[in-house]
Backbone as a printed PyTorch tensor [residue, N CA C, xyz], in Angstrom:
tensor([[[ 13.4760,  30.3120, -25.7170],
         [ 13.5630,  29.1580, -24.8490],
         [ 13.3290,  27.9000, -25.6790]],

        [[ 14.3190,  27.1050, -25.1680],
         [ 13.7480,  25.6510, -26.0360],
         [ 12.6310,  24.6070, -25.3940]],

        [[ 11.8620,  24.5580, -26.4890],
         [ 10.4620,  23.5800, -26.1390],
         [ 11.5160,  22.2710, -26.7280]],

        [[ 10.7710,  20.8920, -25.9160],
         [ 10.8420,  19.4830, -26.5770],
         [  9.5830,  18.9080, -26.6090]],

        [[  9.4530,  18.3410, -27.7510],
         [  8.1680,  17.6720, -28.4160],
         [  8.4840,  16.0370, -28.6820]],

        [[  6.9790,  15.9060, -28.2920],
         [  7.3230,  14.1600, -28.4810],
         [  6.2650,  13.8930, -29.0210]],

        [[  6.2940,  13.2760, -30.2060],
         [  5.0990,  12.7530, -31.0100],
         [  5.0770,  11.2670, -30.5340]],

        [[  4.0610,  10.4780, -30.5350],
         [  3.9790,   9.1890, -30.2180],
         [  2.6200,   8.4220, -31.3390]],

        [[  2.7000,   7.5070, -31.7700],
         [  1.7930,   6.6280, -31.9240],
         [  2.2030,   4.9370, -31.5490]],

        [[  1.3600,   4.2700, -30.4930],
         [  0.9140,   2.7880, -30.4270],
         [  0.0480,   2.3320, -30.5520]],

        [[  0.3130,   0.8320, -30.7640],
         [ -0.2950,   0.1660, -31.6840],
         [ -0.5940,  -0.9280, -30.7940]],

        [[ -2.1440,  -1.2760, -30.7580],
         [ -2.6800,  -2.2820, -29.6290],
         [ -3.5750,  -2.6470, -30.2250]],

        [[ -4.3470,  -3.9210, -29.9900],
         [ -5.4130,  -4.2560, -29.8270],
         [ -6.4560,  -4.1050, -29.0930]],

        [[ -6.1120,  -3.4250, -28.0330],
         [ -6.7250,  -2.6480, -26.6110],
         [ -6.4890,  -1.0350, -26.6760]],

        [[ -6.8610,  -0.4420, -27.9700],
         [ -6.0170,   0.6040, -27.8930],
         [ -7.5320,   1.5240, -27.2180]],

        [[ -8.3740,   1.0880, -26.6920],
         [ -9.2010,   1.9210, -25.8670],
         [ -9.0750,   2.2160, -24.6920]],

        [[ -8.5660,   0.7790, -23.7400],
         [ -8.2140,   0.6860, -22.8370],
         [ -7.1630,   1.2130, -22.7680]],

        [[ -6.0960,   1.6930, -23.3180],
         [ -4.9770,   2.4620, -23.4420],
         [ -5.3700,   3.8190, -23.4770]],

        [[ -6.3780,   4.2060, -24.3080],
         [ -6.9690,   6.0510, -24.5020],
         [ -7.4170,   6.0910, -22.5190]],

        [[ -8.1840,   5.3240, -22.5750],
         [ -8.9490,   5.2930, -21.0510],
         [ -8.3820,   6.2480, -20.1210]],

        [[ -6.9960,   4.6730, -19.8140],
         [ -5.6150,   5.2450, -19.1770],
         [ -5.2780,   6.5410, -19.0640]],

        [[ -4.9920,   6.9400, -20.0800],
         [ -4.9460,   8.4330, -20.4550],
         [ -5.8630,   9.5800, -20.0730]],

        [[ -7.2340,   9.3250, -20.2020],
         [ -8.2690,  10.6630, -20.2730],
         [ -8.0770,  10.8630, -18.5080]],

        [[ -8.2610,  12.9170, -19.3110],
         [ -8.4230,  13.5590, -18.4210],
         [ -6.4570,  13.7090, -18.1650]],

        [[ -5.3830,  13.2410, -18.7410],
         [ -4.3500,  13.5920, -18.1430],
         [ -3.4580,  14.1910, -19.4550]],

        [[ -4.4600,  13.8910, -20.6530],
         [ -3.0760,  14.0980, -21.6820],
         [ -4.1620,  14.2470, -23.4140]],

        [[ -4.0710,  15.0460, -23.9900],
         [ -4.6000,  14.5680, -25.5110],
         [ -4.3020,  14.3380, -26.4430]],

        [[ -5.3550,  13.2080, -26.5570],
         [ -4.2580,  11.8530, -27.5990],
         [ -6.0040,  11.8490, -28.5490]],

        [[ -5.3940,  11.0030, -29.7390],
         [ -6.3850,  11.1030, -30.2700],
         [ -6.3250,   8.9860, -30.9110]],

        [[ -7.3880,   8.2270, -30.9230],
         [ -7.0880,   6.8230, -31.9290],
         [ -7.9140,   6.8000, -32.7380]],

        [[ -7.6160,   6.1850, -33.5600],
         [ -8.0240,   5.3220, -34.9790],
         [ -7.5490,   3.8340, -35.3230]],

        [[ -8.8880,   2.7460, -35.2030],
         [ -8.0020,   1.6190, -35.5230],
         [ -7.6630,   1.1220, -34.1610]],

        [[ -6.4010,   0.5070, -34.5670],
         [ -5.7940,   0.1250, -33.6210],
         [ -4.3620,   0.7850, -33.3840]],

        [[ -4.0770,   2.0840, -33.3080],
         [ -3.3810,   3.4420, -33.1680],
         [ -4.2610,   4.5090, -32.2520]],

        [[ -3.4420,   4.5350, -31.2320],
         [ -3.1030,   5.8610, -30.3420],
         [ -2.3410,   6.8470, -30.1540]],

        [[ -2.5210,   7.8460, -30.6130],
         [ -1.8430,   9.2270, -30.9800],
         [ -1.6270,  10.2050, -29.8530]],

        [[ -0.7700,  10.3320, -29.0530],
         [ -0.8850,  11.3920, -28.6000],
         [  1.1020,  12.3240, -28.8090]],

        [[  1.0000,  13.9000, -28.5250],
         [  1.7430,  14.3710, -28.3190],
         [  2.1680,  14.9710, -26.7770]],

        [[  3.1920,  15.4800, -26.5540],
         [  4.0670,  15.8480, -25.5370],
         [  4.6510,  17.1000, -25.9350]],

        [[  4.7500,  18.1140, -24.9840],
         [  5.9090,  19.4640, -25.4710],
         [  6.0160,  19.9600, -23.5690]],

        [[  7.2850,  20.0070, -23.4060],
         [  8.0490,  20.5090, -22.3810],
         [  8.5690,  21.6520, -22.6420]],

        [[  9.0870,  22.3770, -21.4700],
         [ 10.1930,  23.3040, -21.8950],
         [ 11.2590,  22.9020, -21.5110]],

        [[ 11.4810,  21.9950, -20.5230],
         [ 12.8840,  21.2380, -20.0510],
         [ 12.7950,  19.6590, -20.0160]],

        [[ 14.2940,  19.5520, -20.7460],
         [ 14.2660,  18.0150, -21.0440],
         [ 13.6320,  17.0500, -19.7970]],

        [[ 14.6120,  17.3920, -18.6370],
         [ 13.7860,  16.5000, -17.3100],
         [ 12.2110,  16.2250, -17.1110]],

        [[ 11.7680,  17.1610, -17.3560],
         [ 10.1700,  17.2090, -17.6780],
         [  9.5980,  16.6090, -18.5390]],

        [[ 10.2160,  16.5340, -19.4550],
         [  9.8480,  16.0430, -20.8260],
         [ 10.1650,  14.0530, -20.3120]],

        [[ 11.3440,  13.8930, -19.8190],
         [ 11.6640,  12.4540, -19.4610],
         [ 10.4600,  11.7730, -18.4530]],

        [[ 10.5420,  12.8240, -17.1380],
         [  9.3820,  12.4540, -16.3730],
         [  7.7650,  12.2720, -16.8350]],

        [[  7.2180,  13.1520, -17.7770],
         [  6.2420,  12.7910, -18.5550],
         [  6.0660,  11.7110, -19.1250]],

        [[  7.2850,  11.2080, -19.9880],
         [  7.1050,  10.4850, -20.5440],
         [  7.1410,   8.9680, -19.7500]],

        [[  8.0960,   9.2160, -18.6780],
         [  7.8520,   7.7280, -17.5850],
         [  6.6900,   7.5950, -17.1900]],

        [[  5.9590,   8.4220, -16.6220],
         [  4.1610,   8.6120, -16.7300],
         [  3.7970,   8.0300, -17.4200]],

        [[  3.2790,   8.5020, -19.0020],
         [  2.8080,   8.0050, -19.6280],
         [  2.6180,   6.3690, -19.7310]],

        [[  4.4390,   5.8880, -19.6610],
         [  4.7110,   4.7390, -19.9080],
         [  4.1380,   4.1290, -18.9400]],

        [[  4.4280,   4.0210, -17.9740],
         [  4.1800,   3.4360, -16.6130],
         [  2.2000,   3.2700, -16.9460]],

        [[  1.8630,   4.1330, -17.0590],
         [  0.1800,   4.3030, -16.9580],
         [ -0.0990,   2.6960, -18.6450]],

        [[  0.9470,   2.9960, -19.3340],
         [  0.3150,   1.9900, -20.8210],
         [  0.5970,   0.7850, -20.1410]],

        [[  2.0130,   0.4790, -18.9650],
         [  2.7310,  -0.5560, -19.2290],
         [  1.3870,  -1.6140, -17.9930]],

        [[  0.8190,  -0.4050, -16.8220],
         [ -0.0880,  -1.2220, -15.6520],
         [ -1.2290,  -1.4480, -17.0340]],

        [[ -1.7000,  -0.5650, -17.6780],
         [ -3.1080,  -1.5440, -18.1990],
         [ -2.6590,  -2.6820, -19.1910]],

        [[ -1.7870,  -2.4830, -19.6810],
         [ -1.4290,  -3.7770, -20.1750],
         [ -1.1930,  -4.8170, -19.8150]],

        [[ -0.6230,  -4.7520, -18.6320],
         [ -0.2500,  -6.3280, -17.3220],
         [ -2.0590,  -6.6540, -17.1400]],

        [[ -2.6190,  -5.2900, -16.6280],
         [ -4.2540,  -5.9910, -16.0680],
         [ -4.7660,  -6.4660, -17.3040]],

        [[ -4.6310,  -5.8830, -18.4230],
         [ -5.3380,  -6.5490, -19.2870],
         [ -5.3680,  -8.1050, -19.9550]],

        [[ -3.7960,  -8.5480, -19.5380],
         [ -3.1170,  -9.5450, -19.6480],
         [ -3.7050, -10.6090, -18.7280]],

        [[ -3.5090,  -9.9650, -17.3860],
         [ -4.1240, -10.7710, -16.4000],
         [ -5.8920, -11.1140, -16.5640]],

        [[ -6.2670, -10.6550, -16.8910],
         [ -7.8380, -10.2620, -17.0060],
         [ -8.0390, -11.6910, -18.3700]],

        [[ -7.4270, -11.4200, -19.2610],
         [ -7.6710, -12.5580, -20.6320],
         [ -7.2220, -13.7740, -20.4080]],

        [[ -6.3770, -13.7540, -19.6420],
         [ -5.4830, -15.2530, -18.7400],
         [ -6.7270, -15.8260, -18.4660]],

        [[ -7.2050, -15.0820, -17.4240],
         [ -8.4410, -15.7030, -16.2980],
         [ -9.3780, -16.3730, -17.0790]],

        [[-10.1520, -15.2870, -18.6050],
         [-11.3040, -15.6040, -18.9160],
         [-10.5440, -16.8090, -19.9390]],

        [[ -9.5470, -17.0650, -20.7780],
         [ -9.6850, -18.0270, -21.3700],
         [ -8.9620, -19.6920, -20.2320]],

        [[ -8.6370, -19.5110, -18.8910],
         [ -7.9020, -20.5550, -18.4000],
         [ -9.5980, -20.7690, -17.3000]],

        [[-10.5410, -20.2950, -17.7970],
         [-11.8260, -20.7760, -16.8010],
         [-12.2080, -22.3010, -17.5690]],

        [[-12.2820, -22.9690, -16.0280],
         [-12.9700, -24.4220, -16.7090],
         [-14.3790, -24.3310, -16.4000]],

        [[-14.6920, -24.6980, -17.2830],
         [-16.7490, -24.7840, -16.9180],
         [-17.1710, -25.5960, -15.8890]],

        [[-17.7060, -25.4110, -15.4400],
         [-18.5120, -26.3360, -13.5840],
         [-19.1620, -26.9060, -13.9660]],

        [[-18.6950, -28.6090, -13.9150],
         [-19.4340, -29.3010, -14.2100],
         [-20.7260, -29.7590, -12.7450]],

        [[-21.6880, -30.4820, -13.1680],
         [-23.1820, -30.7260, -12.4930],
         [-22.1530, -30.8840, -10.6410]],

        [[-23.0090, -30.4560,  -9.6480],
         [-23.3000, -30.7180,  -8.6210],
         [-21.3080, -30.1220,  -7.8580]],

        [[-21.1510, -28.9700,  -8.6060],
         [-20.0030, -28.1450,  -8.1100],
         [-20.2650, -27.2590,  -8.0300]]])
């Protein structure tokens, strides 16, 4: 039977918040700012749908994380008697 394998490494600055994402659904391993994980199916469809998973799960913490650094650097300090 044919297996498909998918090796992956990305590359973030958040690459914890990216492992996070992940635990408990998949094992990946980082170093740095590299996240490692692999994939093996026995059918391609499976193998596609996994991998939209995956993506989908990197692509939401990346928007929140986006949104989240927006906020803290667009805060104005309160000035006296606000």
């Amino acid at each position: 039977m044919t297996s498909w394998q998918l090796n992956s490494t990305i590359i973030s600055r958040d690459v914890d918040a990216l492992a996070a994402s992940m635990h408990g659904e998949i094992e990946y391993s980082h170093d740095g700012d590299k996240l490692h994980f692999s994939m093996v199916e026995h059918a391609a469809n499976d193998m596609r749908a996994m991998w939209n998973t995956r993506m989908r799960s990197i692509v939401s913490v990346e928007a929140v994380l986006q949104i989240i650094k927006g906020s803290i650097h667009d805060e104005q300090p309160v000035g006296d008697g606000e």
